[in-house]
C-alpha positions in Angstrom: 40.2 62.8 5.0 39.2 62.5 1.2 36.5 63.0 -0.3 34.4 61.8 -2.9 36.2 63.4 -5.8 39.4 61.9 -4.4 37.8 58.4 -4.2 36.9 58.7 -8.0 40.5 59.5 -9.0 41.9 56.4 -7.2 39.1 54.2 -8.8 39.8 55.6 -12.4 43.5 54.9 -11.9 43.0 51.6 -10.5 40.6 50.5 -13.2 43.2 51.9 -15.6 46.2 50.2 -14.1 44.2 47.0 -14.0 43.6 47.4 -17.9 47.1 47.9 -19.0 48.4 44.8 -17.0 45.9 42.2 -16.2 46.2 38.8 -18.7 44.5 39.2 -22.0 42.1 36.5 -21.1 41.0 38.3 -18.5 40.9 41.2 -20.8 39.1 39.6 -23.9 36.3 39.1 -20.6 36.0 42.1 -19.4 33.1 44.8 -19.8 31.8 47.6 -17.8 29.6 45.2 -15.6 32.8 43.0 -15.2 34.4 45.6 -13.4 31.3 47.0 -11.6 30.5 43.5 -10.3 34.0 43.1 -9.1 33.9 46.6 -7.4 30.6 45.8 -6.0 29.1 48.8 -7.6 25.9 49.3 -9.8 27.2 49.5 -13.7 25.7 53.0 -14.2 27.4 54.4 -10.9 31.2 53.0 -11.7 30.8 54.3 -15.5 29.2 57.9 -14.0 32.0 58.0 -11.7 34.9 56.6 -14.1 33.5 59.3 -17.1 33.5 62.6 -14.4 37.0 61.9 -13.0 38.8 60.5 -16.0 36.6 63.1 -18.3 36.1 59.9 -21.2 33.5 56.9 -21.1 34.6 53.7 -19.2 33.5 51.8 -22.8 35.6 54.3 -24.6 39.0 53.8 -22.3 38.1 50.1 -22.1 37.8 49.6 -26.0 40.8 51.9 -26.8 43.1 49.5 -23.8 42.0 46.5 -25.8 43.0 47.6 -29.6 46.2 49.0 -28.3 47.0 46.0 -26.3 46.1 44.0 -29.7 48.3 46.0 -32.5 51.0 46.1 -29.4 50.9 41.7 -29.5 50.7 42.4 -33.3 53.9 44.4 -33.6 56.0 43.0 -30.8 55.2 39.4 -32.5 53.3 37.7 -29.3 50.8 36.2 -31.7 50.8 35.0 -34.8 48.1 36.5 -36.9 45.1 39.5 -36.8 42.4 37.1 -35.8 44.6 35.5 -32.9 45.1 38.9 -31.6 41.6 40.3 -32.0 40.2 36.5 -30.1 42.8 37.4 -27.0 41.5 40.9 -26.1 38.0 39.5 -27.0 36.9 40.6 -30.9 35.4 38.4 -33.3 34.5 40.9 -35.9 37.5 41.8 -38.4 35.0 44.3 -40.2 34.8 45.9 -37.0 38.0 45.5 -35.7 40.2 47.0 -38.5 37.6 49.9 -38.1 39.0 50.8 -34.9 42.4 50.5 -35.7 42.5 53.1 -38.5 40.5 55.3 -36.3 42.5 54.6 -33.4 46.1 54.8 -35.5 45.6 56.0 -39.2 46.8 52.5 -40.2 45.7 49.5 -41.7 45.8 46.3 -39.7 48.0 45.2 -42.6 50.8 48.6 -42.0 51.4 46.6 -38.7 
């Protein structure tokens, strides 16, 4: 039988794996109450639950999938320019944006 820690594990990696491979417009939707609403869970018990098993913020993991999944579209040439990859996982703000790139790689958006 499993219990409750064991539950959490299986819904961190499932929220994970659904991340890394669902469509990017699907992606540029998605937020924390997104994902609770589609697990029919309150918000504030999916991102308690996601933070103690996983050990990192939903928001965090969730922001950090959709920059990586950006530059990735960036480098392997699947869109055309910065702001075309920022609108499909869902940013508007290039300010903002390059921000968390060079926190997130040391880089420019420009390096990429």
């Amino acid at each position: 039988m499993r219990d409750e820690t064991d539950n959490a594990a299986s819904l961190s990696e499932m929220i994970c794996h659904y991340l890394w491979n669902c469509p990017p417009p699907e992606l540029a939707r998605c937020n924390c109450g997104d994902l609770a609403a589609m697990l029919r869970m309150h918000p504030v018990v999916l991102s308690r639950r996601f933070s103690r098993e996983y050990g990192r913020p939903l928001v965090a993991v969730l922001r950090e999938i959709k920059v990586v999944r950006a530059v990735g579209m960036l480098h392997y040439g699947k869109v055309a320019s910065v702001d075309e990859a920022m609108a499909t996982v869902g940013y508007r703000d290039r300010k903002y944006f390059n921000a968390l790139v060079f926190k997130m790689f040391g880089k420019k958006l420009a390096e990429f």
